[in-house]
ROZA-538207 format. One record per residue (C-alpha): x, y, z; residue in one letter; residue number from 1. Coordinates in steps of 0.5 Angstrom, whole numbers, padded with zeros to 4 digits. Each point is the difference from the previous one (the first is absolute). Example, Ala and Ser with C-alpha at 12.3 -4.5 7.8 and 13.67 -1.06 7.14 Angstrom:
BEGIN
MARRO    xx    yy    zz r   k
MARRO  0025 -0009  0016 a   1
MARRO  0002  0007 -0002 s   2
END
This chain:
BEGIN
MARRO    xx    yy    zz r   k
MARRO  0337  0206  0233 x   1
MARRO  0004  0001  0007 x   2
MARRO  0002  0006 -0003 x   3
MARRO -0007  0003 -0002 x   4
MARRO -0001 -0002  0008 x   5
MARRO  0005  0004  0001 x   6
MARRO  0000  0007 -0003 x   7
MARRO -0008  0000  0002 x   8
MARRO  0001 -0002  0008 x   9
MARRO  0005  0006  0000 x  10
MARRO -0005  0006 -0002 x  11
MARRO -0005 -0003  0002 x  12
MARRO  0003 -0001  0007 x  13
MARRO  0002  0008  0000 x  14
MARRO -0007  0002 -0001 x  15
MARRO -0002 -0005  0006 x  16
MARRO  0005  0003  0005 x  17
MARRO -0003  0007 -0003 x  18
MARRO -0007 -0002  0002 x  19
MARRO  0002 -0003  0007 x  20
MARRO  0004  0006  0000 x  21
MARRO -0005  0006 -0001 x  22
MARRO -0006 -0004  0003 x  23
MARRO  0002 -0003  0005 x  24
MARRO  0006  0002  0003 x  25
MARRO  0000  0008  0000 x  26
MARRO -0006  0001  0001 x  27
MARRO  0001 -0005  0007 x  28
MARRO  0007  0005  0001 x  29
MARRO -0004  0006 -0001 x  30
MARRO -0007  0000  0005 x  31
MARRO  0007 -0003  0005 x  32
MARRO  0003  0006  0000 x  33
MARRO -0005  0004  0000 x  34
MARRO -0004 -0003  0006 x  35
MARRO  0006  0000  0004 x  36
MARRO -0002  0007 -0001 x  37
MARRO -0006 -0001  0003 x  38
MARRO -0004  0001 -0007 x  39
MARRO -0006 -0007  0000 x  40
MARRO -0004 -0001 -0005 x  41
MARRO -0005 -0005 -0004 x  42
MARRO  0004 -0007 -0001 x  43
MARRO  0003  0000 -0007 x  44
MARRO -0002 -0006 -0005 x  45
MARRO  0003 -0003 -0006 x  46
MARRO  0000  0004 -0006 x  47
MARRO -0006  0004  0001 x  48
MARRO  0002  0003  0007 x  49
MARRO -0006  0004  0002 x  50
MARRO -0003  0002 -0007 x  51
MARRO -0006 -0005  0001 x  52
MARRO -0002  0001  0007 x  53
MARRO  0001  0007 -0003 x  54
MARRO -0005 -0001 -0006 x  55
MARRO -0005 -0003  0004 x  56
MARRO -0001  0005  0004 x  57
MARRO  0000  0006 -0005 x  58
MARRO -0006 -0004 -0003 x  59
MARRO -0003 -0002  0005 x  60
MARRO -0001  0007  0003 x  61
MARRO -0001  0002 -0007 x  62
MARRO -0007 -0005  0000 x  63
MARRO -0003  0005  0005 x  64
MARRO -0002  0008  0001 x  65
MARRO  0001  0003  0007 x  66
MARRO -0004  0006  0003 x  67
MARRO  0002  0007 -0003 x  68
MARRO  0006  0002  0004 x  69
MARRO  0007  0002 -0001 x  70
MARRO  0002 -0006  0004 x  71
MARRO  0002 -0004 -0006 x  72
MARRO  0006 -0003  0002 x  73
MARRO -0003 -0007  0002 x  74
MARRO -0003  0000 -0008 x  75
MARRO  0006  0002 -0004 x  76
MARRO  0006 -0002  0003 x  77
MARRO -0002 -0006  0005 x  78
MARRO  0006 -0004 -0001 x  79
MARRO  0003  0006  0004 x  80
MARRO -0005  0001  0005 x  81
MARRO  0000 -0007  0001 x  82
MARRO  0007 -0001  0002 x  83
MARRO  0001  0007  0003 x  84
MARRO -0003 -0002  0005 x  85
MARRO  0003 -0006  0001 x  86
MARRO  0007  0001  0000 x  87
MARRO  0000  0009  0001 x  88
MARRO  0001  0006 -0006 x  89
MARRO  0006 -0003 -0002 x  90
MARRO  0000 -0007 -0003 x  91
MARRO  0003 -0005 -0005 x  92
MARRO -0004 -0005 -0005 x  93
MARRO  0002 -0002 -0007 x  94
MARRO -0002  0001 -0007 x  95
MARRO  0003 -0007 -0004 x  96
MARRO  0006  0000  0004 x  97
MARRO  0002  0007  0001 x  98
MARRO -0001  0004  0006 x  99
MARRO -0004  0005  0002 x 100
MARRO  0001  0004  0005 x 101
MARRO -0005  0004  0002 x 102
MARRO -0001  0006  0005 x 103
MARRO -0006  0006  0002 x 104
MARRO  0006  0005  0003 x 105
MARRO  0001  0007 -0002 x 106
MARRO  0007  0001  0002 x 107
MARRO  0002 -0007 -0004 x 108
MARRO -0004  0001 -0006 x 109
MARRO  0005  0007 -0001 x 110
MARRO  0006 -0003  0003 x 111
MARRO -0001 -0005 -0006 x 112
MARRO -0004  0005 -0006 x 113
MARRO  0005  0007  0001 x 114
MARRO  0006 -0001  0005 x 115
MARRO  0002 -0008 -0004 x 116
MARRO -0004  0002 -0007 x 117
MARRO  0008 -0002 -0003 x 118
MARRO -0001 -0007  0003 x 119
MARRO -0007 -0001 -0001 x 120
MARRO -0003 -0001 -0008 x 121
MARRO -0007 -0002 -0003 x 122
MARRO -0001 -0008  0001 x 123
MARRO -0001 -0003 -0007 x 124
MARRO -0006 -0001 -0004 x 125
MARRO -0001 -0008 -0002 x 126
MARRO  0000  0000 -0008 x 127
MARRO -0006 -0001  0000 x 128
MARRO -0003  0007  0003 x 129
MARRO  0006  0004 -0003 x 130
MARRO -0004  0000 -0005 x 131
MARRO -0005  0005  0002 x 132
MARRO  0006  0006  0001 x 133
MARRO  0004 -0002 -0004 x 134
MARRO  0007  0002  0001 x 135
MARRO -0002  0007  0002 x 136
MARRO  0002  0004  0006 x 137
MARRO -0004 -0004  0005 x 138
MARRO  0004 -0007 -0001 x 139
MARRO  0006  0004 -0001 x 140
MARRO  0008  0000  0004 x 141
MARRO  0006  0003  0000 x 142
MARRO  0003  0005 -0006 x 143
MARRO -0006 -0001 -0004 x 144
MARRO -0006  0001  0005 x 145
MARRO  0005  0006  0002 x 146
MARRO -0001  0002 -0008 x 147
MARRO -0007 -0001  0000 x 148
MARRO -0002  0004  0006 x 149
MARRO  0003  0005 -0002 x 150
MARRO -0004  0001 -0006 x 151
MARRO -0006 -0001  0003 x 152
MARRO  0001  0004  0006 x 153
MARRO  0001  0006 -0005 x 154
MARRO -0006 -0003 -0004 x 155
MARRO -0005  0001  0006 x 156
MARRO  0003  0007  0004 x 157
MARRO -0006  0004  0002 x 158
MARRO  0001  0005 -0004 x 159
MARRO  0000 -0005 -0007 x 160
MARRO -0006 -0003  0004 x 161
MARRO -0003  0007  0001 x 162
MARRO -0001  0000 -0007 x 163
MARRO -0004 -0006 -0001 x 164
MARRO -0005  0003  0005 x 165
MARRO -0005  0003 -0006 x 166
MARRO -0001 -0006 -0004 x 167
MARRO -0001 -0005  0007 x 168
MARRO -0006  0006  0002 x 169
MARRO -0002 -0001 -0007 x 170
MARRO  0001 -0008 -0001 x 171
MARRO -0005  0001  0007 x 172
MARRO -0005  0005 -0002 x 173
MARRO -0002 -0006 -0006 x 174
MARRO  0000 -0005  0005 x 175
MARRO -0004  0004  0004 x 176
MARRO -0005  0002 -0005 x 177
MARRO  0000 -0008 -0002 x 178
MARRO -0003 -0002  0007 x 179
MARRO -0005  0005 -0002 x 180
MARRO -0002 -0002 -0006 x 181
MARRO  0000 -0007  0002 x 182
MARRO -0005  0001  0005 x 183
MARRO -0006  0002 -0004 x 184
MARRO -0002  0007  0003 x 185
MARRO  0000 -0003  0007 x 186
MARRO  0002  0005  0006 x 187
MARRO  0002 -0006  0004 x 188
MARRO  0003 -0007 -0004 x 189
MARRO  0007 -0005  0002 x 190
MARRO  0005 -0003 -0002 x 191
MARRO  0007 -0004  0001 x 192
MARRO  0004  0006  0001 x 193
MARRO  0006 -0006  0000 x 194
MARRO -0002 -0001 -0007 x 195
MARRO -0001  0007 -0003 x 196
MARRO  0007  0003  0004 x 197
MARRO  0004 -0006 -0004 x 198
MARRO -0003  0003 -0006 x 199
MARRO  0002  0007  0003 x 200
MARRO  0006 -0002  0002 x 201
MARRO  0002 -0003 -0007 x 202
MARRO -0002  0006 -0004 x 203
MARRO  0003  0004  0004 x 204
MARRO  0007 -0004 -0001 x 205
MARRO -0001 -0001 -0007 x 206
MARRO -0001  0008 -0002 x 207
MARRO  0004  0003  0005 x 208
MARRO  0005 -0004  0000 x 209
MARRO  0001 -0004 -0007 x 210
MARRO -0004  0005 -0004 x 211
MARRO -0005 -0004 -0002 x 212
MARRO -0007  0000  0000 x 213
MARRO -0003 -0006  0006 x 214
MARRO -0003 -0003 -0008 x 215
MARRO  0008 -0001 -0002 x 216
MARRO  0002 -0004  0007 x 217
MARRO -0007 -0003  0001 x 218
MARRO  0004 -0007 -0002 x 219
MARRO  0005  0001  0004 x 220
MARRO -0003  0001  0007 x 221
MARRO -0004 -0006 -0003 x 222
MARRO  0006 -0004 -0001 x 223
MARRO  0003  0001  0006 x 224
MARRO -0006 -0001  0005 x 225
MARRO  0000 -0006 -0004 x 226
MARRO  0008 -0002  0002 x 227
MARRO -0002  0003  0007 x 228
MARRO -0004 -0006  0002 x 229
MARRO  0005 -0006 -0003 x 230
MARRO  0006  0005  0002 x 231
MARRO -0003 -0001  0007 x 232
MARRO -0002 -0007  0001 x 233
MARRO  0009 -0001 -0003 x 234
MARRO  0001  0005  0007 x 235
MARRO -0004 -0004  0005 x 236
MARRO  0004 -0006 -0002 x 237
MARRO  0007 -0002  0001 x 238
MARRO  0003 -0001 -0006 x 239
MARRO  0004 -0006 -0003 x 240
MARRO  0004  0001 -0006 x 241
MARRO  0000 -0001 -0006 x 242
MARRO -0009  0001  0001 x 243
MARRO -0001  0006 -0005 x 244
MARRO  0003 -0004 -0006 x 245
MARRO -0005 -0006  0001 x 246
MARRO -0005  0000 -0006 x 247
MARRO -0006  0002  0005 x 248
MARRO -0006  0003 -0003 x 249
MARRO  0002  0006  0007 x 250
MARRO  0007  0001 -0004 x 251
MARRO -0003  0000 -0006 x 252
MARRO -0004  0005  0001 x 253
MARRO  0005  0004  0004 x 254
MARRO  0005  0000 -0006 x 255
MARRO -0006  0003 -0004 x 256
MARRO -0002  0005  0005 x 257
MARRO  0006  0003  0000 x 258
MARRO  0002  0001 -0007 x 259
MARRO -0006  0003 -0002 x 260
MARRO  0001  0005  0006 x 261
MARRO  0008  0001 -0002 x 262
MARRO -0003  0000 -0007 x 263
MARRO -0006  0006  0001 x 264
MARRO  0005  0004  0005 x 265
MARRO  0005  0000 -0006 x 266
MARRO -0005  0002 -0004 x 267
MARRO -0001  0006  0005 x 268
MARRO  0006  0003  0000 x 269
MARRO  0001  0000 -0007 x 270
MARRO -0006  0004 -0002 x 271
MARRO  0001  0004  0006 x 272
MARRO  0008  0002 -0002 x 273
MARRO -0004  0003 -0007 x 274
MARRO -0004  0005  0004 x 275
MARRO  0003  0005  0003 x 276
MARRO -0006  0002  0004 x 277
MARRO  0002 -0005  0005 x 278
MARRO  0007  0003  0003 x 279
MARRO -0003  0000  0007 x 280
MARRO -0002 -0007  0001 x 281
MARRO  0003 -0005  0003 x 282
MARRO  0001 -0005 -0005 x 283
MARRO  0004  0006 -0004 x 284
MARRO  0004  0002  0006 x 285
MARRO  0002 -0008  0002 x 286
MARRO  0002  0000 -0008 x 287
MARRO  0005  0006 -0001 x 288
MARRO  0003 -0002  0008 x 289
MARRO  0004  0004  0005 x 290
MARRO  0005  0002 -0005 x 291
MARRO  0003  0000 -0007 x 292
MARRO  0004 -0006  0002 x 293
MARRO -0001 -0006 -0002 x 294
MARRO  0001 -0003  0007 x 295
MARRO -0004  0005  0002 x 296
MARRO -0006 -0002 -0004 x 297
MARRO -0005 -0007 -0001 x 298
MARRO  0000 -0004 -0005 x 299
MARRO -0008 -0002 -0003 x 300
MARRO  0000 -0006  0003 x 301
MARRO  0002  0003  0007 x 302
MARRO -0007  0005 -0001 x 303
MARRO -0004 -0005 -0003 x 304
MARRO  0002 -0003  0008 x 305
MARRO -0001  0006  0003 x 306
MARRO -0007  0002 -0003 x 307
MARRO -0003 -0007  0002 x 308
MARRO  0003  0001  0007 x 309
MARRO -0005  0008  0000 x 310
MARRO -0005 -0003 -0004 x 311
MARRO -0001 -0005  0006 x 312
MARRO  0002  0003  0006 x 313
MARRO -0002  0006 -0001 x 314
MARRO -0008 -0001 -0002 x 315
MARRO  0000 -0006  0006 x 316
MARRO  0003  0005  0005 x 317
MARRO -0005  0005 -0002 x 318
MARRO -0005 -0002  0000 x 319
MARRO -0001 -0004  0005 x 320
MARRO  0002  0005  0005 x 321
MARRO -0006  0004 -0002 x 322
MARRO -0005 -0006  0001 x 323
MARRO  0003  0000  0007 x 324
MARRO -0001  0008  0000 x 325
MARRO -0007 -0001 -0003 x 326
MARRO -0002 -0005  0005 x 327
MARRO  0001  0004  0006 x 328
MARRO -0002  0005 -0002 x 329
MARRO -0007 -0003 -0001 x 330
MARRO  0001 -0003  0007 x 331
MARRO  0003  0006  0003 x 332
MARRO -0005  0005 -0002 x 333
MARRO  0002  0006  0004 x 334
MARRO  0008  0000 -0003 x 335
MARRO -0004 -0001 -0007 x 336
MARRO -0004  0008  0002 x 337
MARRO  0007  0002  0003 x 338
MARRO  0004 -0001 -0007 x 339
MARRO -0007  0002 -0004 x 340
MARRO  0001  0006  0004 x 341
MARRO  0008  0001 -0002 x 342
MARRO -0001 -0001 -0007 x 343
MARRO -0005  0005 -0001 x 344
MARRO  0003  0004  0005 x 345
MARRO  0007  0000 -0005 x 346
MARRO -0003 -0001 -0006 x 347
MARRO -0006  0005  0000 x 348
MARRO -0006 -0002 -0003 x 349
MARRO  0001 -0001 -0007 x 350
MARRO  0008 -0001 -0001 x 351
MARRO  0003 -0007  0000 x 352
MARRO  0007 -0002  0003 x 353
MARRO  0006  0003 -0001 x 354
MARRO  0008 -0001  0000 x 355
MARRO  0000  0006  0004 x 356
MARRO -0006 -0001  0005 x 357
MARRO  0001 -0008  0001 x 358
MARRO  0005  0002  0006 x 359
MARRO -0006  0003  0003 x 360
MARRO -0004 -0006  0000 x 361
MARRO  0003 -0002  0008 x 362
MARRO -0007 -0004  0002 x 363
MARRO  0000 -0004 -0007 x 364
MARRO  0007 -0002  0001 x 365
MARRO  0000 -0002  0007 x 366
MARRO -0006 -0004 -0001 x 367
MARRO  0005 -0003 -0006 x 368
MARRO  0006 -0001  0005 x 369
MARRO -0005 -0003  0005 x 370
MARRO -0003 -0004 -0005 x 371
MARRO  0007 -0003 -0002 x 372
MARRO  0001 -0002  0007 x 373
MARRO -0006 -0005  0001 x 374
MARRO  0000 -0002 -0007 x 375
MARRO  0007  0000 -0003 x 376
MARRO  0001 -0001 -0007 x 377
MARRO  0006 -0005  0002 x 378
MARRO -0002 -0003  0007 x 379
MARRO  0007 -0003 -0001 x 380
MARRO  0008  0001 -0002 x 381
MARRO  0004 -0006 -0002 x 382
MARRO  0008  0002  0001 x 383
MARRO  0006 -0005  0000 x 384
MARRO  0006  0000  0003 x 385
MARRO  0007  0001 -0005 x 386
MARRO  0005 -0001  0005 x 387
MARRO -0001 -0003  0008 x 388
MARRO -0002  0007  0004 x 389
MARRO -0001  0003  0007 x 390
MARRO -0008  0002  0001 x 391
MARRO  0000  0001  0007 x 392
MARRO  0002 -0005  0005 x 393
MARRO  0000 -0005 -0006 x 394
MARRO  0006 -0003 -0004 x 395
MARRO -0005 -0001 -0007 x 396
MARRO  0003 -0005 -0005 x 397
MARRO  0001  0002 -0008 x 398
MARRO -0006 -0002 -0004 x 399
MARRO -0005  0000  0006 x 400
MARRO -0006  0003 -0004 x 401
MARRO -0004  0005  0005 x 402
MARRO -0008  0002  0001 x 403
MARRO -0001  0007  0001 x 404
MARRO -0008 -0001  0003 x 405
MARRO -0001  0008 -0003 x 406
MARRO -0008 -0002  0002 x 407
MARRO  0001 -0003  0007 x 408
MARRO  0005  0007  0002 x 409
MARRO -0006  0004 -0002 x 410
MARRO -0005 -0002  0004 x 411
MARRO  0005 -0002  0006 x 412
MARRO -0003  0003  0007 x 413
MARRO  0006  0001  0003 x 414
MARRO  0002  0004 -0006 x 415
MARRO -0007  0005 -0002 x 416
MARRO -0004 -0002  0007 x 417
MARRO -0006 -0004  0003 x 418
MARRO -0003  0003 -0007 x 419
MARRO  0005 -0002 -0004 x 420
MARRO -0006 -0004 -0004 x 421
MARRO -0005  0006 -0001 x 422
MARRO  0000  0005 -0005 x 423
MARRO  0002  0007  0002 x 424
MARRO  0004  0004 -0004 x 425
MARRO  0002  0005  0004 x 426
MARRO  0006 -0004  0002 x 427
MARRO  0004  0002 -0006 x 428
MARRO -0002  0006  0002 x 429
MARRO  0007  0001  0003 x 430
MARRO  0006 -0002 -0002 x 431
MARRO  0003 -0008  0001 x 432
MARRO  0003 -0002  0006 x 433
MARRO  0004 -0006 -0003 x 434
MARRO  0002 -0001 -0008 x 435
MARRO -0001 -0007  0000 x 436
MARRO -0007  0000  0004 x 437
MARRO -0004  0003 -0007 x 438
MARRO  0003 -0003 -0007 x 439
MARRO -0005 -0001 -0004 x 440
MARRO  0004  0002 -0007 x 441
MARRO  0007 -0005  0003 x 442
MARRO  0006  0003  0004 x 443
MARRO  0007  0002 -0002 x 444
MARRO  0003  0001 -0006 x 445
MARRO -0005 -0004 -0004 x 446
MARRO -0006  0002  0002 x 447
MARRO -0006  0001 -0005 x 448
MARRO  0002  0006 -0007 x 449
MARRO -0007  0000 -0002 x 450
MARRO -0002  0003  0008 x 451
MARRO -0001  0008 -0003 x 452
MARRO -0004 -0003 -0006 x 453
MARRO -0004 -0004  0005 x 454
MARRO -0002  0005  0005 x 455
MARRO  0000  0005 -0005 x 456
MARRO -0006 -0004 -0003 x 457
MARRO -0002 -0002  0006 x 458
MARRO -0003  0007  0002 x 459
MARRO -0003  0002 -0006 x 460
MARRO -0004 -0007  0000 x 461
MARRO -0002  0000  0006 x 462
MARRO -0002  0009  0000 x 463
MARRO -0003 -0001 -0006 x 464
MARRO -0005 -0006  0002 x 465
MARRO -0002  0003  0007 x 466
MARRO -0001  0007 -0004 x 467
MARRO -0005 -0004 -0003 x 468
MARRO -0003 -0005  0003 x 469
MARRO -0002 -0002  0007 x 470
MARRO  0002 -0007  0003 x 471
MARRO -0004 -0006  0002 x 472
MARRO  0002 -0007  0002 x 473
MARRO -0005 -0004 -0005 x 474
MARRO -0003 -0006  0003 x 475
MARRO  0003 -0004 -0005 x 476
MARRO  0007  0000  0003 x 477
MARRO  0004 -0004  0003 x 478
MARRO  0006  0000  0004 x 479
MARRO  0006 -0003 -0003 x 480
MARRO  0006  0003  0000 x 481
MARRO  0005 -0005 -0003 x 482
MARRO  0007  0000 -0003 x 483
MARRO  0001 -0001 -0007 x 484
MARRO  0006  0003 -0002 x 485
MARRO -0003  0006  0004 x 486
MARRO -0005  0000  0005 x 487
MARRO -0007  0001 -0004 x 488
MARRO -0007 -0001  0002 x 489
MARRO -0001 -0008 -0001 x 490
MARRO -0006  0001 -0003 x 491
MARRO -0001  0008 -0002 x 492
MARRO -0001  0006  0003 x 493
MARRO -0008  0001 -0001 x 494
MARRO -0001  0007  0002 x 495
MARRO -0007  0005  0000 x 496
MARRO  0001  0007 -0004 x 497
MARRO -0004  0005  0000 x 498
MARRO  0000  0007 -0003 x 499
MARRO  0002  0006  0005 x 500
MARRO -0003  0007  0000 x 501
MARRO  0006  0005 -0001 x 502
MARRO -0004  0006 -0001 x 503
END
């Protein structure tokens, strides 16, 4: 008996000291030293940390609207609004026992994204929210993310994204026409233009890039919107081991979700390897790789991972930039006349986008650029820190994990002045005066692959629907702008549309 005491005291005494270790005794090290620097910030609780208070006011901000302005940041990120003010731009707070130092200065966030990019890598998804990227470039490090990035970064070239342009104007001109239709004959009817640009976006990716109709994905998308919201839940939470193998109906239903997409995605590359018709799209070029090398190439697998990362990232990113663009401007009706205006100027009367004149197209794209600074797709950057580093005046100590406010650096007075929370955009009319004070597809090395494909897809869109449609603010809308995996109108983005005359 004594011995049986004996071999469990040992483990189990191990596991103790650990838990006293890494709950206790390193996070106490860890705000030490970094507040003999002179960085505060909220106390840290056991276990848990800050995450609680954190969700509690994310939903507490989330339960109620906010007048239609571009001073959204009390509403998406309140944690940080709150704590900014009380201990300054650069503070540290604790998600579970892991720090998270967080700072608003450009000259820091470049000093850590392009000059200490070798030292810093992407912070880790719980295995639970693993599951929507899979092992994709997104969750990637070291040879295998290098590997990947440079498939995917021959994948989305301009020129290869070029040559999507006609079927991104063709996936539109239906989806325009099935506005139409839909609207029984009338000159002026609404919609969720939130609703129906996700299902733009989603036919677009499956045709120009999977080479399949939005038919053949539907599930997919389906799918992923699905593990999405239980995926989400998983990334609010601090995690405890060992909670994905536990028989919950949640887990249960994640592993079923996970291998019907794994099982439809595969099923695509089969059926598209059997035609050779599809030799531009992506899904082809992330097969046959870089190179003839095998080391140069993925495995099915790793596709299968990559895919899910494009299917999701690339219709959310997209389609939510255009309900931001839509929605100012149905607010802003003199820059809507303005980019009706270019486009009718670049486009003629009766010719459509094309990958020559896209270039042209100069309002519509500052009015992408100026929408992405108000309502960033991602409206913050977690990176973590692989060895200790020096960031400015601070000694940062490895495994410290960073927050990258992108969204409270765009709309920072002292960066873009007293207006900073206007719409005007005029300001990217010139050229940046600091690379970190405007990233909204990422900074350094890992910054976003899909950007050409985005923005290319972005303007057509948008030139496409102000070609046709004039913009109003319904009366059914209601300002709610919220940050799911990215910034999205919690409610919809309900919008007036009415034919124009372009005789």
């Amino acid at each position: 008996m004594q011995n049986l005491v004996a071999v469990l005291f040992l483990p189990v005494s191990i596991y103790l000291v650990k838990l006293i270790y890494s709950v206790i005794w390193l996070p106490w090290k860890i705000g030490t030293h970094l507040k003999k620097q002179g960085i505060e910030g909220p106390p840290y609780r056991l276990i848990y940390g800050n995450s609680e208070e954190i969700h509690q006011l994310i939903k507490d901000a989330a339960s109620k609207s906010i007048p239609f302005s571009h001073d959204i940041l009390n509403r998406v990120s309140p944690h940080y609004y709150k704590w900014s003010a009380m201990y300054g731009k650069t503070f540290l707070f604790w998600f579970g026992s892991k720090p998270r130092l967080i700072f608003a200065d450009p000259d820091m966030i470049k000093e850590l994204m392009v000059n200490n990019s070798g030292s810093v890598i992407k912070d880790a998804f719980n295995p639970l929210s693993k599951l929507l990227f899979g092992q994709g470039l997104v969750g990637l490090e070291g040879d295998k993310w290098s590997v990947h990035r440079k498939i995917t970064n021959q994948a989305f070239t301009m020129e290869r994204v070029k040559a999507w342009v006609p079927e991104i104007v063709a996936s539109v001109v239906n989806e325009l026409n099935k506005w139409e239709a839909e609207s029984g004959g009338r000159d002026e009817f609404e919609i969720d233009a939130h609703k129906a640009l996700h299902n733009l976006s989603a036919d677009i990716i499956s045709r120009t890039a999977f080479g399949s109709s939005f038919e053949e994905g539907k599930r997919i998308f389906e799918l992923q919107d699905q593990q999405a919201v239980l995926t989400l839940q998983a990334k609010r939470s601090v995690y405890l081991p060992g909670l994905r193998f536990l028989p919950t109906s949640e887990n249960r239903k994640l592993q079923k979700i996970e291998k019907e997409i794994r099982d439809s995605v595969r099923t695509l590359i089969e059926t598209n390897s059997k035609n050779r018709e599809n030799s531009k799209n992506l899904l082809t070029l992330l097969t046959h790789g870089s190179s003839d090398r095998e080391q140069d190439r993925l495995s099915v697998e790793e596709v299968i991972d990559e895919c899910k990362t494009f299917y999701f990232a690339g219709k959310e990113t997209t389609a939510n930039l255009l309900s931001w663009a839509l929605l100012l401007l149905a607010k802003h009706p003199d820059w809507q006349n303005r980019a009706r205006e270019e486009v009718f100027c670049v486009c003629k009367i009766n010719e459509l986008p094309n990958s020559e004149n896209l270039t042209e197209l100069k309002t519509v794209t500052m009015i992408l650029q100026e929408t992405m600074r108000l309502y960033p797709p991602v409206v913050m950057l977690i990176r973590q820190t692989a060895k200790n580093i020096k960031l400015g005046r601070l000694d940062i100590p490895a495994n410290t994990e960073f927050n990258l406010p992108i969204l409270a650096v765009h709309h920072d007075t002292e960066i873009w002045g007293d207006d900073a929370n206007e719409f005007n955009p005029l300001r990217f009319s010139e050229p940046r005066k600091h690379l970190a004070a405007y990233f909204p597809f990422g900074l350094g090395p890992r910054f976003c692959v899909g950007q050409n494909l985005a923005m290319v897809e972005a303007k057509i869109i948008l030139a496409m629907i102000i070609r046709r449609f004039s913009l109003a603010i319904s009366p059914s809308y209601v300002h709610t702008p919220i940050m799911a995996w990215t910034l999205e109108p919690q409610y919809g983005a309900q919008i007036i549309l009415r034919r124009v005359n372009s005789s």
